[in-house]
ROSE-4610 file (N, C-alpha, C; in Angstrom, 1 decimal, always signed):
// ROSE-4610
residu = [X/X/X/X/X/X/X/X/X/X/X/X/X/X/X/X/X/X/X/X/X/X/X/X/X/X/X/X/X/X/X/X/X/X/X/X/X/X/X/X/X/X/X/X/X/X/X/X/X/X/X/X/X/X/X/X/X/X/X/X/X/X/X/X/X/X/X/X/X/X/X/X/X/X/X/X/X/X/X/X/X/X/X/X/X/X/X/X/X/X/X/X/X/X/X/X/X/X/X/X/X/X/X/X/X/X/X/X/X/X/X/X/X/X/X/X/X/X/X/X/X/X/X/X/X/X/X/X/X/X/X/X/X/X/X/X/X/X/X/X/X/X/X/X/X/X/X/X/X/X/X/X/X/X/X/X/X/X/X/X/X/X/X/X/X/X/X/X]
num = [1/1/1/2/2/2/3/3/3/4/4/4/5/5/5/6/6/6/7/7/7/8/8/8/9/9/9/10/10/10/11/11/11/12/12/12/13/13/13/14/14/14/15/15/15/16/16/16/17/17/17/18/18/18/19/19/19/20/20/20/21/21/21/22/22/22/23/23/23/24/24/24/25/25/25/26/26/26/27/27/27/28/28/28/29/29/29/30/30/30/31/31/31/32/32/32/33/33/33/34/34/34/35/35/35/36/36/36/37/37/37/38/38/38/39/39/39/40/40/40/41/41/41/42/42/42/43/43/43/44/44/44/45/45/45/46/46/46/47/47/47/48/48/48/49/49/49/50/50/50/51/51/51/52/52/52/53/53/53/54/54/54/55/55/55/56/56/56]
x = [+3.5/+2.0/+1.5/+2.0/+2.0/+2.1/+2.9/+3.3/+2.0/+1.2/+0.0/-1.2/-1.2/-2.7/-2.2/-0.9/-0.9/-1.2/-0.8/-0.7/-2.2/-3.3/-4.4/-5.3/-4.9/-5.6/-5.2/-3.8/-3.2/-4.5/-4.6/-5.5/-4.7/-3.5/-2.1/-2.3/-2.5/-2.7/-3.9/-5.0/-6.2/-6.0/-5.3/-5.0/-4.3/-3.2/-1.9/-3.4/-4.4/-4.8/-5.6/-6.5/-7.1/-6.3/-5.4/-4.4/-3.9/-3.6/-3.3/-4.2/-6.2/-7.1/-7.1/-6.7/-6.9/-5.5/-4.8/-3.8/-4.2/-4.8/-4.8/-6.4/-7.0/-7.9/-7.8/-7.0/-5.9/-5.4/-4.8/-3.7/-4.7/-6.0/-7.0/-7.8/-8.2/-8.2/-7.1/-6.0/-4.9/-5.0/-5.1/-4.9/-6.0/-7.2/-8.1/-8.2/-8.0/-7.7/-6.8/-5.5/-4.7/-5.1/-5.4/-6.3/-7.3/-8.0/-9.2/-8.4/-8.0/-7.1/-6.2/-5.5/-4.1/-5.5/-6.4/-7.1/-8.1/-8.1/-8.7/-8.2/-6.8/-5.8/-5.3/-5.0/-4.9/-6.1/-6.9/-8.2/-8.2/-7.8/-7.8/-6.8/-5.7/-4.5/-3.8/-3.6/-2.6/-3.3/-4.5/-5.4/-5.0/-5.5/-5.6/-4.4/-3.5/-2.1/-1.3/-1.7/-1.4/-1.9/-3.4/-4.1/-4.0/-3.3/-2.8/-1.5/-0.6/+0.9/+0.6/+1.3/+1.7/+2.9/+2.9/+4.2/+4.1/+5.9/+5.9/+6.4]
y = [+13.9/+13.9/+15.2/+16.5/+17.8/+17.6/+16.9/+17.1/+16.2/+15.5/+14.6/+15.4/+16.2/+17.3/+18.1/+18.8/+19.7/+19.1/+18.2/+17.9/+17.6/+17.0/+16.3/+17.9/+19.0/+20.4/+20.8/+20.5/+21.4/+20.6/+21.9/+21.8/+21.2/+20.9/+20.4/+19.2/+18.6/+17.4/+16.6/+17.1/+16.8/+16.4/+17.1/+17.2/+15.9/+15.8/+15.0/+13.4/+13.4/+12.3/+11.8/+13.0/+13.0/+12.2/+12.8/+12.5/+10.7/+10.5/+9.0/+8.2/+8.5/+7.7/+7.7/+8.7/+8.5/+7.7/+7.7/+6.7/+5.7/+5.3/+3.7/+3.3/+4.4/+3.6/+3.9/+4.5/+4.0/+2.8/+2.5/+0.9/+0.1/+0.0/-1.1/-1.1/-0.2/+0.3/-0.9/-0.4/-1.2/-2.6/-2.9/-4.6/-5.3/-4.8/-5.6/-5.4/-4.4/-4.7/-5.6/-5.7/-6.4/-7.9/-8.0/-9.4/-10.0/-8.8/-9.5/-9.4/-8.8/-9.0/-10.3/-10.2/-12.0/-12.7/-13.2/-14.7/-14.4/-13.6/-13.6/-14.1/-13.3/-14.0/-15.6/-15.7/-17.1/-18.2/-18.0/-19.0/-18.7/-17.9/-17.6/-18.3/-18.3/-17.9/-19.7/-19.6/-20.2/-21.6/-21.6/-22.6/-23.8/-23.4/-23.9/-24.7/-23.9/-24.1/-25.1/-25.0/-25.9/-27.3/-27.2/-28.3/-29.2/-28.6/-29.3/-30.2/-29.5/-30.4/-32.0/-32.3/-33.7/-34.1/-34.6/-35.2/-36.4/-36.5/-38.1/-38.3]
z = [+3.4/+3.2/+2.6/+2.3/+2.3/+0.9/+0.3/-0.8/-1.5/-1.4/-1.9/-1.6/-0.8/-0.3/-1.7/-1.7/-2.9/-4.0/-4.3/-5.7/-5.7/-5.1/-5.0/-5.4/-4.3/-4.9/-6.0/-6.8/-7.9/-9.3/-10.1/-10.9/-12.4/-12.1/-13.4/-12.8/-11.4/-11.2/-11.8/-12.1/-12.6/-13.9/-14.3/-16.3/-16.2/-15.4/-15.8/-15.7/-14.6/-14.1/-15.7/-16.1/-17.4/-18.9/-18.7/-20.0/-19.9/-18.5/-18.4/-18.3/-17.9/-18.3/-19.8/-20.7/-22.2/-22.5/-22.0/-22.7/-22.5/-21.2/-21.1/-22.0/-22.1/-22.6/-24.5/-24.7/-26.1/-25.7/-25.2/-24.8/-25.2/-23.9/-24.3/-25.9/-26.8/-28.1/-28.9/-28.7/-29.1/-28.9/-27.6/-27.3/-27.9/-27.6/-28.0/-29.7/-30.4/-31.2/-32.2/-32.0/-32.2/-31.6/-30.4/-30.5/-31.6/-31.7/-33.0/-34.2/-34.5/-35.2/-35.4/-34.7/-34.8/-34.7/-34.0/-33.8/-35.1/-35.9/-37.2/-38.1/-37.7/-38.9/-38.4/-37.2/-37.3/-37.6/-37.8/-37.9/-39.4/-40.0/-41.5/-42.5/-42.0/-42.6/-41.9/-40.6/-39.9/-39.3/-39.4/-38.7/-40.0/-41.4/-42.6/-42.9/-42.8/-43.4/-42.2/-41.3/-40.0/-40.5/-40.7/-40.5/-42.1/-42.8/-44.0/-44.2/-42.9/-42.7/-42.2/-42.8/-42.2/-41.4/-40.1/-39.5/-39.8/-40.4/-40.5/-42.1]
């Protein structure tokens, strides 16, 4: 438990906590982009070319 008091006072702990809210909120940057992205392209691109095949 000594070792979570320190690290909670160390001021390198603060940084490290800073630097992993900006990653993740890079990640989410990323996801949701890449989302609007692909359902752009699929409604564009893959919706069309789908709905043109024929089975049978």
């Amino acid at each position: 438990m000594s070792w979570l008091l320190k690290f909670w006072r160390d001021a390198k702990g603060a940084a490290s906590i800073e630097y992993g809210i900006i990653v993740v909120a890079i990640a989410l940057v990323i996801v949701a982009g890449t989302t609007l992205i692909g359902s752009q392209l699929r409604d564009r691109y893959y919706g069309p070319a789908a709905n043109s095949m024929t089975l049978g």
